[in-house]
N, C-alpha and C positions, 0 to 999 in steps of 0.2 A: 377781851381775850381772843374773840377769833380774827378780830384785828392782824392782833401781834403773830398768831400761829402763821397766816397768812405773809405775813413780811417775813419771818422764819421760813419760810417754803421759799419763796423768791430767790432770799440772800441763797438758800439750798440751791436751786438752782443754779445761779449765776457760779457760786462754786463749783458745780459738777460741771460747766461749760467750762469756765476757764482751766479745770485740770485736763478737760476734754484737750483743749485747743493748743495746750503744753505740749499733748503726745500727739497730735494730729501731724499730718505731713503739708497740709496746710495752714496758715496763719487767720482764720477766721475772724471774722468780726464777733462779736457777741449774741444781738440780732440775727447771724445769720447771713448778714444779705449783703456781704462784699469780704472780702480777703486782704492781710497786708502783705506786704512784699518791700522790698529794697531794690532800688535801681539806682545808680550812681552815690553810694552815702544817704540816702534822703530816704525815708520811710512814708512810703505811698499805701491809699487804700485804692481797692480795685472793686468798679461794680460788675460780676462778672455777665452781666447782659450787657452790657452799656462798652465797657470795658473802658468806661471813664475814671479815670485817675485822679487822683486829691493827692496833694502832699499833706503829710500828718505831722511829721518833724524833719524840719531839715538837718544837712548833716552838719553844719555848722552849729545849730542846738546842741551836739554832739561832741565838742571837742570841750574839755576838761581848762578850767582856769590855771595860765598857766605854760601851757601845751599849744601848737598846733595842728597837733593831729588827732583826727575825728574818734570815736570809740568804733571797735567795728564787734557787735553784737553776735553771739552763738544764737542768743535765745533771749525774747522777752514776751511780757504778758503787760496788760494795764491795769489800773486798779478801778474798780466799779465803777465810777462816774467817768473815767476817761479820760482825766487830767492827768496822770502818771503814768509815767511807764517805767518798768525793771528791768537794767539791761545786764543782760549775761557776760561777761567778757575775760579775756585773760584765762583761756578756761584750761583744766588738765584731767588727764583721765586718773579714773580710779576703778583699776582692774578694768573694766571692757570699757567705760563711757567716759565723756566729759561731763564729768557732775560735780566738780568744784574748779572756782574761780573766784572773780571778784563780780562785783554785783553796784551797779550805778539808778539811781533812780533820779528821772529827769521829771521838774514837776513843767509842764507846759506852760500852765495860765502865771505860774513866778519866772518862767524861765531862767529855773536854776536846773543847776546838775550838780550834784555830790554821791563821794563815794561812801560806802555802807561799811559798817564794821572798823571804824577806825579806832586801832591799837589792837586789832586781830591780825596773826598773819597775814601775807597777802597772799593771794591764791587760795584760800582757805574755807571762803564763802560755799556754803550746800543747801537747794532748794529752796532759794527765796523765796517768800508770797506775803503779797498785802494782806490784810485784814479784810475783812468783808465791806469795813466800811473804806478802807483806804487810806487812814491814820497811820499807821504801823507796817512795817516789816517784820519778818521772823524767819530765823536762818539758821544753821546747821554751822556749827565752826568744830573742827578738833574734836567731832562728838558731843558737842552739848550745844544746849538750843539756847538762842539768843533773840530777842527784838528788838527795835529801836521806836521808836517813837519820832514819826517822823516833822513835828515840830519841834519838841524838845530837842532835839539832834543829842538824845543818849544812849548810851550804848547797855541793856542788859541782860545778864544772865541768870538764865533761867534754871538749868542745869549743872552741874560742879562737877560730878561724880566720873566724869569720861573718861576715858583712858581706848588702849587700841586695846582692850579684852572686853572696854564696859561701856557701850555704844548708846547713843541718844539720839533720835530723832533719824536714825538712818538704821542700815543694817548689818550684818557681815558677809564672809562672801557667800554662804550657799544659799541665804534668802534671796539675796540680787538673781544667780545662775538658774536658781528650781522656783523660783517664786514671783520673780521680773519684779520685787520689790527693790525701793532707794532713796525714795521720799519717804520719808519715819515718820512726819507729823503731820496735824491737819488743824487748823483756825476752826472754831465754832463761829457758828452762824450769826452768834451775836459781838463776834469779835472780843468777849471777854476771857476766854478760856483759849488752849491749846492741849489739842490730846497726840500724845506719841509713843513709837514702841523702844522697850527700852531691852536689847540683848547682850545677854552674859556672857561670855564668851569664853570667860575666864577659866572653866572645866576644860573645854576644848583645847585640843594638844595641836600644837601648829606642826605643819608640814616645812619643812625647810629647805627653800633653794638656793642653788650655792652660783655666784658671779665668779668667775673667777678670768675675767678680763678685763673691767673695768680700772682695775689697779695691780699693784705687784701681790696684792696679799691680798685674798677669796674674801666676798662679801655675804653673811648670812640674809636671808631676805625671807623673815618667817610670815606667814599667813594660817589665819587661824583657821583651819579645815577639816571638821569632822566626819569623819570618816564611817563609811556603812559599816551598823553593830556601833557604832557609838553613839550615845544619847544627843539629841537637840540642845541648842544652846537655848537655856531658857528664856522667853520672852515674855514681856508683858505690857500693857498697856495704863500710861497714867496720864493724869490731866491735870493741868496747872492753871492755874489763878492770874490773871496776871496783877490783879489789884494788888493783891497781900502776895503774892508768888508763892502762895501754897500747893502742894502737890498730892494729889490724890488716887491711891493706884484700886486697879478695875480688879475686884475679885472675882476671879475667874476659877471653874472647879477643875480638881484637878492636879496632877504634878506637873509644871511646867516645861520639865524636861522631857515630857512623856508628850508633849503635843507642840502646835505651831499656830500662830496666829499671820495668816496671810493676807486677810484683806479686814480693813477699819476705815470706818467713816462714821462722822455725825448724823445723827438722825431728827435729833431737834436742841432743842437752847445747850441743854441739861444731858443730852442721851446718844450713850454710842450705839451702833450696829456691830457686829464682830462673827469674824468666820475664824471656828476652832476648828483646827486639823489635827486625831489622833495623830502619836507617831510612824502609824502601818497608812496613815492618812485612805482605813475603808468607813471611817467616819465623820461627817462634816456636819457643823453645828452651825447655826446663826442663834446670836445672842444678844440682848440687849443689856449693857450697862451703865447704872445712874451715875451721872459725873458726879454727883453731889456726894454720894455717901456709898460710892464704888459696889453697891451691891449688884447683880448681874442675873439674867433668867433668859434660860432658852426657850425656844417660842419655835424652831424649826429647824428637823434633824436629817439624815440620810443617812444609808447604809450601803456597802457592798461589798463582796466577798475579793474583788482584786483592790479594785481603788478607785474613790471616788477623785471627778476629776474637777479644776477648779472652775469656777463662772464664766471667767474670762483673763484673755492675758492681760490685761490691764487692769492694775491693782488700783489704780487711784478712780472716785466715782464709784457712784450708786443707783442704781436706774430706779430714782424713784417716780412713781405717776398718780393722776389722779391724788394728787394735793396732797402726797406725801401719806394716803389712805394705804398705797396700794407700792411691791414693786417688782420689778422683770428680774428672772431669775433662770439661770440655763442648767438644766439638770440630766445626767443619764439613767435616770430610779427607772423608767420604764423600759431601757435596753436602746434606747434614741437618745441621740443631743437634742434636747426639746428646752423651747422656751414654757417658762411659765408665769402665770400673774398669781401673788401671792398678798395677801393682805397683812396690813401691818403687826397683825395677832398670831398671824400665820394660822389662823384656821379656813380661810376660803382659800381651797389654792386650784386654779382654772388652768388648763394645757392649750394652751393657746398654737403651738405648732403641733396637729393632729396628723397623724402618717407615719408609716414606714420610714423615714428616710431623718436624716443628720441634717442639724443647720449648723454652719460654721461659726459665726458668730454675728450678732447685735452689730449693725451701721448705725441705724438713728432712731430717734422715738420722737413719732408727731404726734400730739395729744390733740392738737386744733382737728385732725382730720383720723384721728383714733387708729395709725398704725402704729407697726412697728416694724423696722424694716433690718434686714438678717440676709448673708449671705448662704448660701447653699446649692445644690448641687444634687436633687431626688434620683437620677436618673442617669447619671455618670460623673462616678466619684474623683476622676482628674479633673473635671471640667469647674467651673463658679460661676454664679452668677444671682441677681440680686434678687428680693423677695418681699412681699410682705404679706401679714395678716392683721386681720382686727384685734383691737386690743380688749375694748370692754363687751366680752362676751358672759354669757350666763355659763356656770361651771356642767350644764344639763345636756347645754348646746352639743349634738352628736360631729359637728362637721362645724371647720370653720376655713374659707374658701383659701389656697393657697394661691397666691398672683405674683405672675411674672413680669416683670418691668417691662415695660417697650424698651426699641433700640438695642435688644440684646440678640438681635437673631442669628449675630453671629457666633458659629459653634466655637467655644473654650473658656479661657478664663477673663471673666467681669471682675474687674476690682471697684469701688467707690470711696473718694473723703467725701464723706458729706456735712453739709454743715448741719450749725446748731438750729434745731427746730427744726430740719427738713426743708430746706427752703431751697438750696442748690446742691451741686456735686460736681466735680472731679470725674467722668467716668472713665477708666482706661478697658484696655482690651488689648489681650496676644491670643495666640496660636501658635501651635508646633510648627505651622509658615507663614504668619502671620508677624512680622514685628510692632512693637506698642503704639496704638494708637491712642490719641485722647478727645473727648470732647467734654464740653459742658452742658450738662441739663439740670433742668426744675424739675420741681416735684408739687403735689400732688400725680402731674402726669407723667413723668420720667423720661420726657421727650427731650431732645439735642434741643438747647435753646436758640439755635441757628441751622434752622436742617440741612443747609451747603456746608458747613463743618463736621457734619457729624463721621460719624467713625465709619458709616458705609461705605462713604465716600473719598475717605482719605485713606482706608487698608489698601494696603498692598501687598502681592504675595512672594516670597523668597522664594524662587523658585531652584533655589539650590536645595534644597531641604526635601529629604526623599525618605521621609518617616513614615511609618505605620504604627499605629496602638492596635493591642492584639491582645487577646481573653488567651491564658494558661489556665489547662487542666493538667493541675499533678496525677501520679498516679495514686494518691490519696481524695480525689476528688475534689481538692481545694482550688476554687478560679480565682486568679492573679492576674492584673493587671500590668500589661508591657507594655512596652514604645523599642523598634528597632528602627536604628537609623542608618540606612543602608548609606558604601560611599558613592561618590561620583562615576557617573558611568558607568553605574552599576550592571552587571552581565550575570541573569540567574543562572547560565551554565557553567558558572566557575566559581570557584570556593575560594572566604575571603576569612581574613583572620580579625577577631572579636573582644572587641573592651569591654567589660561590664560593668558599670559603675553603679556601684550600690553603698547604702548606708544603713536601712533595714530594723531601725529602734524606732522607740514609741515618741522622737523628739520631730522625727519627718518623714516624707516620704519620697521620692525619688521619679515616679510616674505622676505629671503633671501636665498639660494640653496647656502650656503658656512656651513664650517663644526661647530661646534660647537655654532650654534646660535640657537639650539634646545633642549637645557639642561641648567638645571640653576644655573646660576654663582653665586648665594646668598645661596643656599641651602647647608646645612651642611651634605648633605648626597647625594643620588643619588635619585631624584622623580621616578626613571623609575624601580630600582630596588625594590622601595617602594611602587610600584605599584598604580603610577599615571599618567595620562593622558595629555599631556602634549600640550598648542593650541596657534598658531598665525594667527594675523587675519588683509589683509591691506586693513584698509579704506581708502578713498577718501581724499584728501588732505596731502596723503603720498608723498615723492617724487618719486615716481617710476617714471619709462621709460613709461609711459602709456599716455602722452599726456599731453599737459597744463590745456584742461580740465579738466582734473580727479584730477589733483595737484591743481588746482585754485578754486574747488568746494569748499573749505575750507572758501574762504573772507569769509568774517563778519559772519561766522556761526561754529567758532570753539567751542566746548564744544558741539555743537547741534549737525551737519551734520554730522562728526568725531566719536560721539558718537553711532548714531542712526545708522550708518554704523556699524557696533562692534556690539553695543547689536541686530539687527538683525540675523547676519553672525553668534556670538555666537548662538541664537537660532535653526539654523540649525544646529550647533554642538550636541546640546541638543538633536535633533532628531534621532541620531545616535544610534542603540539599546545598546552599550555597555556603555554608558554613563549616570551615574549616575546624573541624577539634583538636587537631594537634596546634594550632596554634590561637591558644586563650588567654588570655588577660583579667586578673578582678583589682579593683583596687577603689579607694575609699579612705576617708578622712574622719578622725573623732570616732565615733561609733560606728561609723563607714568603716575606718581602720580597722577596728574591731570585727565586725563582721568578714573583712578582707581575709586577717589569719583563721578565723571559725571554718572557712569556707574550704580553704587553702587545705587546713588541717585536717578536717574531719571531712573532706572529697577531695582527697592527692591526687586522683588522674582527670579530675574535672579542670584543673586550673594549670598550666603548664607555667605561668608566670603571675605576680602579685605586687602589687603597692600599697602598704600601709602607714598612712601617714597619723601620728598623733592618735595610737591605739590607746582602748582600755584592756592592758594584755590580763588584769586578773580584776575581775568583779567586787573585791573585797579591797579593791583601792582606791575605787569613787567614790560621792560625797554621798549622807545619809538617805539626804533628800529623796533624789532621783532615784537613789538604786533600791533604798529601802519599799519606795511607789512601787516598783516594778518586779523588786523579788522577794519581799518581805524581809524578813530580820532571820539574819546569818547563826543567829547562836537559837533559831529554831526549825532553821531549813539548811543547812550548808550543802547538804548533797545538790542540792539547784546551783546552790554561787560556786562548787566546784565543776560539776556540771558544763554550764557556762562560760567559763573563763577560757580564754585562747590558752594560757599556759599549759592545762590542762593536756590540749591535745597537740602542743606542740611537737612531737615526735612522728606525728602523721605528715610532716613537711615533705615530699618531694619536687617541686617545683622550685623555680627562682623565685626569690623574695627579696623586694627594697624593703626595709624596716625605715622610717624617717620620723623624725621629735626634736621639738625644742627644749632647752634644757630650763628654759624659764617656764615655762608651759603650768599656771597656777590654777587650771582648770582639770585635765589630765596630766597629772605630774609625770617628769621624766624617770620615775622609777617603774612605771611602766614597763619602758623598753628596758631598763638594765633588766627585771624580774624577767622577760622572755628573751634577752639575750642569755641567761645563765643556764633559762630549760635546753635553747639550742645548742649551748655550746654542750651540754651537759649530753646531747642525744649526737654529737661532731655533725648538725645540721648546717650545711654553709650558708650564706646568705650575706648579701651588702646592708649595711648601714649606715646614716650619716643624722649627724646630731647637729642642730643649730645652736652656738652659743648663746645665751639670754633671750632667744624669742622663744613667743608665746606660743599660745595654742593655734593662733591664725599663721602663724612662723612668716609674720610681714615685715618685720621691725628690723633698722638696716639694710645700706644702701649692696641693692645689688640682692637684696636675700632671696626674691618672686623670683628675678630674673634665671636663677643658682638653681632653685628649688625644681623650676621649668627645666632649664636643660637637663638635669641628672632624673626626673621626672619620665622625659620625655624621650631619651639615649636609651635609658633602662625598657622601654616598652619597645623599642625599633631594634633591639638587640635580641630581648629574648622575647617578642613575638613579630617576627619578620613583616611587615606590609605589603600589601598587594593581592593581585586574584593570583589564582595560580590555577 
């Protein structure tokens, strides 16, 4: 018996690597200790000391019976022993990503290739993955889950019941947008089962957007989107058989529509893990449910008064350790993003990041040399950089030492892919004049595994870049973090006209010490050679490294607190002798937008001109998810979501204002802007507007459209905020 527990951990493992190695930005090995890559069709491994190359498949293994032309892969994984690979291909987006296509599995040692799913659509294919043992396939069509059997070559179904309201093995849209789920199912460990979430959808009232170019007669394009103050599509989790393809669903307590299931994984042959999110989500559960006879017991809870926040943005994986005794778990119960080690009962539970200060998130977990390694930031909240502590500490243990990686002495932001086990990394590195540099180092010691490569040596400084980061004190004593980027040739005896560019919600933040996030990406010219001013500014309910409080200040007071932070900190800008205040600029995107009119409206002589593109103009038109986190539920607070809302204070409008939206826009619908075109017209507020046919929320789609979007962009800020010193 402890055998078999023992092989159960393993396959566990090799599981959470390869779902690791799916979202990773590099192609890892399994082991750890080299990377693949593609160079001319042929699929190479890379040892990244050595930087010796093996070809692993050529591309002529690659080309389809039949065809002459090779497959050219989005995305593949292999199946545990290493004789297969799954290739991604033909692939189309669904709503933001490419996550359906067609799906080819190449066995090496028969050197065959065949394609998956055939008498399925084409293009149809969602989240393939082998089996643990590498027998089988299993895969996402039309909403219902399927596998084949990869010597039988047949095709089965697992699922019937799909439809676009009654989803299998994936999600709908505001799991994908607030929950970064899209993968719905998971192979048990012993390859005999599959457990997946299964969302209703069917309550949910779709939003409707209307095409009306594509042909002579308007195209309806409904999407199922539940809307803040309206109930969760219910969720649930079941596990299937595949002997007898029985289905077994997870009693979970509770009304379904009253909460959310965000994160599932197996735990052993027989046993899920499961994170329950109330629908105010200030309550977060982990649960254990028996596959066998669906009964379910929690074992470990939290609470908080705004909203707990999730583990990690990565839904797939389980950071288990210590032989699946023990596992990592990122929590804010103590008013910090702290790691903790928690045991499988959930009664030892040890605080493994001890201190004042936020860690970002979980890199890797070395169990051979007892860390765990976490990005963070103690000591300046723009900056990152890489960390670790010991893992198996006694819960008594007063202090557990914080350690700084070598190679990082350069001041800003450390990024790492590290591989599986801790064995190499990817390190890059920017600065506010600093463009990306990258080396590679090992670990245990974190050193450049080539120290004439490393990043000391290869940085180099923009010396066009004439930035400062700068501490705001409001006159309510709140310190804010800024960055001003002064332009070219800059002369502090003469006064220069000023962009702001802010976005100011709990999804980013805008002040960061990496390179290129102080010039701007819209602008059809250079603002700084054009001799403007250039300001970021992080309010309160940002995510920084800065404490739960400072990020939670935001409940039920977004559009207000957010705001009133900003337009403060802005007026300390204003104070600055080279800054010109009659000639000011805000402008922002998505929730940027949003903040854009808060700003505009509710401080009419702070802004003399404004761009907002792809606003949320009224709070009670976004999805549950998000807004219900951040303001609670509307039919027990509405004076906050009225509050809040641009429309509200559209009437304090004196400045110029670009309003800009897409009309396809399935994230911030375009009724958006009609709802705050209707307040303006309704107060004879003037103002431009221009509405993109069928693009999205990014308003990228069609030829010409960035280029459109820049110039009308970029006219609007040279007209009503002049450039230059003066």
């Amino acid at each position: 018996m402890n055998n078999f527990k023992g092989y159960l951990w393993v396959i566990l493992i090799f599981i959470t690597i390869s779902i690791q190695a799916q979202n990773s930005g590099i192609n890892w090995t399994k082991d750890g200790l080299g990377f693949y890559s593609w160079s001319s069709g042929n699929l190479i491994k890379i040892d990244p000391v050595t930087k010796a190359e093996v070809v692993v498949v050529k591309k002529e293994q690659l080309i389809p019976a039949g065809t002459n032309v090779a497959l050219n892969p989005q995305s593949f994984s292999f199946s545990s022993d290493n004789n297969k690979i799954l290739l991604f291909v033909n692939t189309a987006k669904v709503w933001r990503y490419k996550t359906k296509g067609d799906y080819w599995v190449l066995d090496i040692s028969k050197k065959s290739l065949r394609k998956l799913g055939q008498g399925l659509p084409a293009q149809s294919l969602m989240f393939a993955k082998f089996s643990p043992d590498g027998k089988k396939v299993a895969y996402v069509s039309n909403r219902n889950i399927y596998y084949e059997d990869l010597d039988a070559v047949v095709v089965r179904q697992l699922t019937s019941d799909g439809t676009r309201k009654m989803i299998n093995g994936t999600f709908d849209w505001v799991y994908e947008e607030e929950f970064g789920c899209r993968d719905g199912f998971r192979w048990s460990p012993d390859g005999k089962q599959i457990a997946f979430w299964q969302i209703d959808a069917n309550k949910i009232r779709d939003f409707y957007m209307i095409n009306n170019t594509d042909s002579v007669y308007s195209r309806v394009i409904p999407v199922e989107y539940p809307k803040v103050g309206q109930s969760p599509s219910p969720a649930r989790i079941g596990v299937i058989t595949l002997s007898n393809v029985t289905l077994k669903w997870m009693r979970l307590e509770g009304d379904p529509s009253q909460y959310y299931i965000p994160r599932m994984e197996w735990s052993g042959s027989n046993e899920l893990i499961v994170q329950q999110l109330d629908r105010k989500q200030q309550e977060s559960k982990l649960i254990y449910c028996n596959a066998n006879d669906g009964s379910t017991a929690t074992f470990w809870a939290e609470n908080d008064d705004a909203w707990v926040d999730l583990n990690t943005s990565n839904p797939a994986g389980w950071n288990w350790i210590n032989g699946g005794k023990d596992f990592l778990w990122v929590s804010e119960k103590d008013g910090w993003r702290h790691i903790y080690k928690i045991s499988r009962d959930g009664n030892n539970i040890v605080l493994l990041t001890k201190g004042n200060y936020d860690i970002d998130e979980i890199k890797a977990i070395d169990e051979k040399n007892n860390y765990v390694y976490f990005s963070a930031s103690p000591d300046n909240a723009t900056q990152l950089y890489l960390y670790r502590v010991k893992m198996n500490i006694d819960a008594k243990q007063s202090k557990n030492d914080l350690e700084l990686l070598p190679n990082q002495s350069l001041k800003g932001t450390h990024t790492y892919d590290i591989s599986p086990f801790a064995r190499f990394a990817k390190h890059s590195f920017s600065n506010y004049k600093t463009p990306p540099v990258e080396e590679w180092v090992g670990f245990p010691d974190g050193k450049a595994l080539k120290s004439s490569a490393g990043i000391e040596k290869s940085a180099v400084t923009d010396n066009n870049m004439n930035v400062n980061y700068l501490k705001l004190t409001t006159d309510e004593n709140i310190e804010l973090d800024a960055w001003i980027n002064k332009p070219l040739n800059f002369n502090p005896q003469k006064k220069y006209p000023v962009v702001f560019y802010v976005y100011g919600e709990p999804a980013a933040s805008t002040v960061k010490d990496e390179y290129g996030n102080h010039d701007n990406f819209l602008y059809d010219g250079s603002l700084s050679a054009e001799g403007y001013i250039q300001v970021g500014i992080d309010n309160r309910g940002t995510p920084s490294l800065k404490g739960a409080k400072w990020r939670k200040a935001i409940y039920r007071k977004n559009g207000q607190i957010n705001i009133r932070d900003m337009a403060k900190g802005f007026k300390r800008i204003l104070e600055l002798p080279y800054v010109d205040k009659d000639r000011t600029v805000v402008w922002g995107w998505s929730g940027g937008g949003s903040s854009t009119l808060n700003l505009m409206f509710q401080n009419p002589d702070l802004f003399k001109a404004g761009v907002s593109i792809a606003p949320i103009t009224n709070l009670l038109y976004y999805d549950n998810i998000y807004t219900e986190r951040y303001m609670g539920l509307p039919q027990e607070n509405m004076d906050d979501f009225i509050k809040g809302s641009a429309v509200t204070h559209a009437k304090g409008l004196k400045g110029k204002l670009l309003l800009v939206h897409g009309t396809g826009d399935d994230n911030v619908h375009y009724s958006n802007a009609e709802g705050l075109i209707n307040e303006l017209i309704k107060y004879n507020k003037q103002f431009q507007f221009m509405s993109y046919p069928n693009r999205t929320h990014s308003i990228s789609e069609g030829n010409g459209t960035r280029e459109h979007l820049s110039k009308l962009y970029s006219d609007f800020i040279r007209a009503n905020c002049p450039a230059g010193a003066k």
